[in-house]
DOROTI-306130 format. One record per residue (C-alpha): residue in three letters; chain; y, z negated, x negated. Coordinates in steps of 0.02 Angstrom, whole numbers. Layout:
BEGIN
type:Ala&mol:A&Y:Y&Z:Z&X:X $
...
REM end
This chain:
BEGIN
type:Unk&mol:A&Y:-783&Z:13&X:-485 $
type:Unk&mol:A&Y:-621&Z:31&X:-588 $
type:Unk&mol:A&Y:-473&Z:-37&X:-559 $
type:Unk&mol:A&Y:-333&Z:74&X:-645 $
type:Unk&mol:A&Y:-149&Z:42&X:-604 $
type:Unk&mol:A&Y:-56&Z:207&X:-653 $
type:Unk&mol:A&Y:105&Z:260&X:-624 $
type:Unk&mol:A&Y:95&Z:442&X:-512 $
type:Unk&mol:A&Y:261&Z:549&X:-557 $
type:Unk&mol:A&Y:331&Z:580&X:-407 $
type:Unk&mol:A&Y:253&Z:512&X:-316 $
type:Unk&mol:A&Y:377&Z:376&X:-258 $
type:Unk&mol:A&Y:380&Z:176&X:-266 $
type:Unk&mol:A&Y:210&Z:72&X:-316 $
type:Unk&mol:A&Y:216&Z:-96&X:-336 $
type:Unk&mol:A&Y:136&Z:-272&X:-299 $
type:Unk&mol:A&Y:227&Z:-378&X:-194 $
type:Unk&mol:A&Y:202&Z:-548&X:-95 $
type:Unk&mol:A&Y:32&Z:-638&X:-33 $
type:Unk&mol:A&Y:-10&Z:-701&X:134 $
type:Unk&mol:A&Y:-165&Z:-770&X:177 $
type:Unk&mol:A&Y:-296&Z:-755&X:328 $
type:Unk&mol:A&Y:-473&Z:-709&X:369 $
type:Unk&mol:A&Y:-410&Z:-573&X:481 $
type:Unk&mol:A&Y:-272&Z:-512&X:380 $
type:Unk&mol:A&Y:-357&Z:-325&X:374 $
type:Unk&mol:A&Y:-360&Z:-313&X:557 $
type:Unk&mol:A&Y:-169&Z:-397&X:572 $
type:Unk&mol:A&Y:-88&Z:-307&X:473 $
type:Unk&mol:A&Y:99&Z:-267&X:517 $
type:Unk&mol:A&Y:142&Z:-123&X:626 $
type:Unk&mol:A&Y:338&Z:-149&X:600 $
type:Unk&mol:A&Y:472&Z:-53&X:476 $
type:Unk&mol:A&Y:530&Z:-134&X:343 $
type:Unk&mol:A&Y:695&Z:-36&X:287 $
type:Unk&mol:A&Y:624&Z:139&X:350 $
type:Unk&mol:A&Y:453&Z:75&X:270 $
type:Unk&mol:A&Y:317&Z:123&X:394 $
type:Unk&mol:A&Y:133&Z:9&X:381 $
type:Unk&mol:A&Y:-14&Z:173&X:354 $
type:Unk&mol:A&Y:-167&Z:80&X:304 $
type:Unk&mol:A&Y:-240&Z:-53&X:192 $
type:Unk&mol:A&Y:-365&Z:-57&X:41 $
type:Unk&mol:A&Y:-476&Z:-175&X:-61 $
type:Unk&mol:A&Y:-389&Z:-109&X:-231 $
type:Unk&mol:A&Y:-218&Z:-66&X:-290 $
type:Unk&mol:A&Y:-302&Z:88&X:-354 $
type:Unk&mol:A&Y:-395&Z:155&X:-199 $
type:Unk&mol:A&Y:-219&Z:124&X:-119 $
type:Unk&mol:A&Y:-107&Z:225&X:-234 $
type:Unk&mol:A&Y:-233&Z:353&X:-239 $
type:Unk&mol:A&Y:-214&Z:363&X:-47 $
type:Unk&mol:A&Y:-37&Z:369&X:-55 $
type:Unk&mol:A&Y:-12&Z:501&X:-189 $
type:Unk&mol:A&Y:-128&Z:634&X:-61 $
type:Unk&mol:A&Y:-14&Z:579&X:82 $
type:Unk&mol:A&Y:77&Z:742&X:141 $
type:Unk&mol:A&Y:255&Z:746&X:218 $
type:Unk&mol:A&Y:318&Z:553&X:136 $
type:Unk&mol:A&Y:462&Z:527&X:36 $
type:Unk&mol:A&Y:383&Z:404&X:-47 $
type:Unk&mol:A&Y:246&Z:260&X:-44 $
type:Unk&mol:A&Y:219&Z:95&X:-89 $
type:Unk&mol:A&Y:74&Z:-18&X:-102 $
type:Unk&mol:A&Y:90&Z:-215&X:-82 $
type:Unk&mol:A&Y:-48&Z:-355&X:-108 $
type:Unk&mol:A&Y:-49&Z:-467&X:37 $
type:Unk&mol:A&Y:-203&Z:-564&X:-5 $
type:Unk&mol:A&Y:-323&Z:-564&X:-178 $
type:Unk&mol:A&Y:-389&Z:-394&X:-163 $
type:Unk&mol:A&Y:-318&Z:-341&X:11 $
type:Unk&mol:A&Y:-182&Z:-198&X:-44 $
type:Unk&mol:A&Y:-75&Z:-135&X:124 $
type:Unk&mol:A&Y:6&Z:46&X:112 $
type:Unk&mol:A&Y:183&Z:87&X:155 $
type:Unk&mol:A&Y:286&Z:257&X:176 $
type:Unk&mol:A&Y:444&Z:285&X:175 $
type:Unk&mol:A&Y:460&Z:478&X:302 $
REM end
């Protein structure tokens, strides 16, 4: 599989943030806002979560964040 990390036009805020670790950090992951950031869903790649984002309909904007090595969590912004 490849891993691209392009930039979508338009598409709003990507970018790699923080780590946290955990066995069970798919199944944990946070369901609060984060300054009008809403959680949507997580991914094994920064690409499969950008793509993702970019067909989201009705965001502002999205966001994708590695928590863990290959563990990528989605955020909107509505």
């Amino acid at each position: 599989m490849a891993v691209g990390t392009a930039l979508l036009a338009g598409a709003g805020s990507v970018q790699a943030a923080g780590q946290s670790t955990g066995a069970d950090a798919a199944q944990t992951a946070p369901r609060a806002q984060l300054d009008g950031w809403e959680y949507e869903n997580w991914y094994f790649s920064f690409n499969n979560c950008s793509v993702a984002g970019s067909k989201l309909q009705g965001i502002e904007a999205f966001r994708c964040e590695e928590k863990a090595e290959h563990l990528w969590y989605l955020y909107v912004l509505r």
